[in-house]
N, C-alpha and C positions, 0 to 999 in steps of 0.2 A: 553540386553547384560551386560551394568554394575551391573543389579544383579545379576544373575548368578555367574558375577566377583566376585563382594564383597562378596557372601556369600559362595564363594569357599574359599577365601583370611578367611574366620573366620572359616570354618573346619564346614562346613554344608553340601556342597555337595562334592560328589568325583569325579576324573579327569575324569572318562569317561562322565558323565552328562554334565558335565561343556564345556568340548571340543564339544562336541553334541547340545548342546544348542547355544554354541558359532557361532557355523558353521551355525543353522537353523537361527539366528539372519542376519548373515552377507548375506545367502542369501537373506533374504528378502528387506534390506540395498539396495541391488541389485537391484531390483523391481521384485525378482520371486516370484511368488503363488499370485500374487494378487488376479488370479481367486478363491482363498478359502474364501474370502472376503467380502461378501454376504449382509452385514448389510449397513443401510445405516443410514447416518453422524448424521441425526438429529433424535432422540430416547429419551427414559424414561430412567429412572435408571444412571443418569450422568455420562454415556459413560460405563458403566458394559458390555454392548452387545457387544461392540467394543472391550473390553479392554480382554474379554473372550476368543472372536473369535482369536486375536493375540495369546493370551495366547496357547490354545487349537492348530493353526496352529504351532505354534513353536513346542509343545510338540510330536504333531506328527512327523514333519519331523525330529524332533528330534530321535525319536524310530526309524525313517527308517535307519537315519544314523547308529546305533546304533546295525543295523541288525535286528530291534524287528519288530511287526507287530503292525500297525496304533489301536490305542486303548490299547496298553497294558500299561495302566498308573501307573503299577506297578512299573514299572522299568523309567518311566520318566512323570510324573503329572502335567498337567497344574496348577494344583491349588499348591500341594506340593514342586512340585522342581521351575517350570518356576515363578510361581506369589510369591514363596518365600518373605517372609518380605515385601511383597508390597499388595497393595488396587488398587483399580479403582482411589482412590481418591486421590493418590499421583501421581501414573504410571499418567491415562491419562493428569492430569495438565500438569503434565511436561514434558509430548509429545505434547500436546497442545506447551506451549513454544516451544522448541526445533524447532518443524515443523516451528512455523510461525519466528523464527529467519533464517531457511533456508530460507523462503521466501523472508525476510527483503530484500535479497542481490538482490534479481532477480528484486523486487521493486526499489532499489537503484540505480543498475546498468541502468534500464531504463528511470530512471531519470535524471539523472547523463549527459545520451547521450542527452537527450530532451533540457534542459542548455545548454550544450555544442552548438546543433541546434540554442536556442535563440542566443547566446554571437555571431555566425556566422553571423546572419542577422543582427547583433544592427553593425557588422563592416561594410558589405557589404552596410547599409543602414545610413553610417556615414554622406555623406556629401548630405543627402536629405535631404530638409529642409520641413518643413509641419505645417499645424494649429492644436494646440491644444485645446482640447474641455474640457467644463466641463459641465454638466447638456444637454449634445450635441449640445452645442453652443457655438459658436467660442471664442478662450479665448486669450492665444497668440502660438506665432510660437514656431516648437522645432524640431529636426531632425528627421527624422524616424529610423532610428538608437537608439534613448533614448527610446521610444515605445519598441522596441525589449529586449534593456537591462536593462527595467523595467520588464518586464516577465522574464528575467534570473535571476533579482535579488531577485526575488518572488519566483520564487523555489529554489531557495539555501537557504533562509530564509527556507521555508517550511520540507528541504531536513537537516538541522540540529535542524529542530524542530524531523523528523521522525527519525532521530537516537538514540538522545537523549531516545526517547521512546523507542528504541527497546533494549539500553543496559539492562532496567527492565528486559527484557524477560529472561536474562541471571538466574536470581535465580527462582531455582525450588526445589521443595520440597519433593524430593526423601526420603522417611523412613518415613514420618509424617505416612503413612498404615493410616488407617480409619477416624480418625479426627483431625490429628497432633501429636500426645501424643508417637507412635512411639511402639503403643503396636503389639505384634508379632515377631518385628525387632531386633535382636541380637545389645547392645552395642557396635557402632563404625561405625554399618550397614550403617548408614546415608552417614558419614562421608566419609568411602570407595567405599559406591557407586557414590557418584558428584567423586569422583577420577575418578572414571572408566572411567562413560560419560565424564568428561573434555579429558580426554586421547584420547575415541574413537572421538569423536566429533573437536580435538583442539581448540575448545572455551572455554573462562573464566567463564565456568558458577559455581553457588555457592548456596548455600544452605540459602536455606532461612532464618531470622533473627529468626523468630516467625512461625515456623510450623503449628499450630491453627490456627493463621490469613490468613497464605498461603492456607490452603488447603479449605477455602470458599472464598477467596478473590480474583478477577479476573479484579481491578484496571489497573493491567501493562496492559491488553489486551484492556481494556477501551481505556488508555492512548494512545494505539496504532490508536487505531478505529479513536480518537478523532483527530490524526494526519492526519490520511488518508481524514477525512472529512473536515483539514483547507486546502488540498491542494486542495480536488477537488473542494471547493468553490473557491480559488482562479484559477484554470486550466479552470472551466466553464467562470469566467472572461474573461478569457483571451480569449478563444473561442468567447465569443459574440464582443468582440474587434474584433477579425479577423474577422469576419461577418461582421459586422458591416463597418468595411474598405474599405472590397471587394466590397461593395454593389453595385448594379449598372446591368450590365456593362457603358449602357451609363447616368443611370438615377439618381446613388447615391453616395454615397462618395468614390467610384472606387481610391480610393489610391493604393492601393496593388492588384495582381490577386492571385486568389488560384488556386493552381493545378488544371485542370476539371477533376472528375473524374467519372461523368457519366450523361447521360442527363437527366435533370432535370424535365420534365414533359411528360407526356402522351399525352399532348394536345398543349402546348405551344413552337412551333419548334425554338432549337437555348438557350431556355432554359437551363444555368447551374446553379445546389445550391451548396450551402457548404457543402457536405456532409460530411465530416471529421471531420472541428468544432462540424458538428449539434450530430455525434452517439459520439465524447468525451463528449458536455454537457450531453448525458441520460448516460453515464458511471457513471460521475461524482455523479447526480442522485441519480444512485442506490447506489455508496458506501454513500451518505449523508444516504439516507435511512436505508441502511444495520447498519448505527451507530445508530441509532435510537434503529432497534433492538436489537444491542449488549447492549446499556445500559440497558436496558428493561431487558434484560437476566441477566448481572449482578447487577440489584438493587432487583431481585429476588431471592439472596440467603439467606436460612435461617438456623441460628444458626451456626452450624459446617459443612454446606458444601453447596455447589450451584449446584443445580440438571440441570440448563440450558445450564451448558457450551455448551455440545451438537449442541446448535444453537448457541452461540456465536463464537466456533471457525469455524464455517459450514460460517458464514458470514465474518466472515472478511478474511478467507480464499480467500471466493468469495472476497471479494473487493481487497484483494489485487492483485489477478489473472487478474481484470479488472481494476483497474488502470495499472498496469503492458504494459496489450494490449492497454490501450487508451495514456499512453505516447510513444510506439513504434509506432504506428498507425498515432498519431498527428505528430509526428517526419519524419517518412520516408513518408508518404503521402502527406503531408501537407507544414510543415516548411520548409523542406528541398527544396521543389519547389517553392517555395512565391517569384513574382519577383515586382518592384515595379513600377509606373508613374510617375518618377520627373518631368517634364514638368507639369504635372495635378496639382500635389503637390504644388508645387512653385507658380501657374495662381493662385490659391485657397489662398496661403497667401495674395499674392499682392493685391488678391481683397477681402482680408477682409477688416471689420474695425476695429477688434483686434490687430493688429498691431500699432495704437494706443495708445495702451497702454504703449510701450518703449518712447513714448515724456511727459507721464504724470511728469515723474522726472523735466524736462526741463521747460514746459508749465504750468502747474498746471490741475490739476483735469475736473477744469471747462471747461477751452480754449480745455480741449483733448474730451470733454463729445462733445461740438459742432461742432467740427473738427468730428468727427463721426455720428452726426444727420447727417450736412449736407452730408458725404458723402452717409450713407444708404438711403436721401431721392433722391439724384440726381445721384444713381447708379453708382457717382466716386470712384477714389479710396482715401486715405486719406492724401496723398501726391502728 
């Protein structure tokens, strides 16, 4: 739709085209005629198929409006009027962008809530007191509340690393048409077309510094991936935490219960797993994966343009569809139910010999080191 704009605005096309084009754009804005859509995500030719099929749907419904009959491209051309001053290889980057900054937010937003979940439990679970581990062996005491708002303080970390990445997505490279250079495109065409889109879209997007480097270079999308992949290493953390805690019921470190939410074996009656934790860690997974591929796609562009986008925006589209569901998912299924065993909590300090370690300041090193034999060999406590 901003080109159409802009090259109505330079005296290339006339009002009826222009209104015609405008209105098949806005419907599909909408989500009508998906069903003309036919192509699927990941193809040869760096999104031409796709970028055709749009073209050719517009141009159509275009001529319908317009009272013409479907094919008569005389009077309104996919290639002439719709794909005017543009390429595959500006249009679809910078549909690529666009789309995954609409995503950013649905990303955002469910993260956003999952924090919120954590900062809930680090209150509710302030004044529990519990043993800390390192190497999963008892180290000293700390609340179960600090446990909770250490996982919130990891995705706000995370959540201002994945912004920062997604303002990149804002420049795109509207006019560059075949390799940057901007051949086909009327002086100004660029210029007027990021107008347009910032207009329809109300975001700050811009034009890119260096149009050649833009129209092969697929970094900001990297940079994205590469986000999505430090949370889900950290979100699978946190998962095997929550396992890890719940463990038990009577046989393992049973601190926390997880919501049940379905029985856990075929054979073993009374059995529950985590099943919540366990399908976020294979979420997690596949967007590590899914980053794999995206770099792969973009260290395989050559010279003036990168034939694989195709699959790099097909994957992190997926990743970010499934992070999205594995922070709502871990959120209302999970976090939001987690109730805790202070009493359990509490036996577990007293009878460590970690706790110990707050007289080393007082006693010294030594006095605390035997004050701890003894009490692991004669099952005391340390006090």
């Amino acid at each position: 739709m901003g080109a159409i704009l802009a090259n109505h605005e330079l005296g290339l096309v006339d009002d009826k085209i222009k209104d015609a084009v405008v209105e098949a754009c806005k419907e599909l804005m909408e989500g009508k005629h998906l069903e003309h859509f036919p192509i699927d995500m990941i193809q040869g030719g760096a999104g031409t198929s796709v970028n055709m099929n749009a073209n050719e749907v517009i141009a159509n419904r275009a001529l319908e409006i317009m009272g013409k009959e479907k094919g008569q491209y005389e009077f309104c051309s996919p290639n002439d009027h719709v794909n005017m001053a543009q390429s595959t290889n500006d249009a679809y980057p910078s549909a690529m962008h666009i789309g995954l900054y609409i995503t950013h937010f649905e990303v955002r937003e469910a993260l956003e809530k999952l924090i919120a979940s954590f900062e809930d439990k680090e209150k509710e679970f302030s004044g529990i007191i519990k043993m800390g581990r390192t190497q999963l062996q008892d180290a000293v005491p700390m609340t179960l509340g600090q446990s909770f708002g250490a996982f919130a303080s990891a995705m706000k970390h995370e959540l201002r690393r994945l912004d920062k990445a997604s303002r990149e997505l804002l420049y795109i490279n509207m006019g560059a048409t075949a390799i940057g250079t901007g051949i086909t495109a009327e002086p100004g065409y660029a210029e007027a077309c990021i107008y347009h889109i910032r207009k329809i879209s109300g975001w700050d997007l811009k034009l890119a510094y260096n149009l050649i480097e833009a129209t092969h270079d697929t970094s900001c999308m990297v940079a994205y991936s590469s986000a999505l992949r430090s949370i889900s290493i950290r979100l699978s953390k946190i998962c095997n935490d929550l396992r890890f805690l719940s463990s038990g019921p009577r046989t393992g470190i049973a601190e926390i219960n997880l919501p049940p939410k379905q029985p856990g074996s075929s054979i073993m009656p009374g059995k529950v797993n985590p099943v919540i934790p366990e399908v976020v860690n294979q979420i997690c997974f596949k967007v590590i994966g899914n980053d794999l591929t995206i770099t792969l796609a973009s260290e395989a562009a050559q010279l003036e343009l990168n034939v694989m986008e195709p699959v790099l925006v097909h994957s992190l589209t997926e990743s970010c569809n499934w992070i999205t569901r594995g922070f709502n998912t871990l959120r209302v299924e999970c976090i939001d139910g987690i109730s805790a065993n202070p009493e359990h909590c509490r036996n577990m300090v007293e009878h460590s010999i970690g706790i110990v370690t707050a007289l080393k300041p007082y006693i010294g090193y030594a006095l605390s080191t035997e004050i701890a034999k003894e009490a692991l060999e004669t099952g005391g406590s340390v006090y």
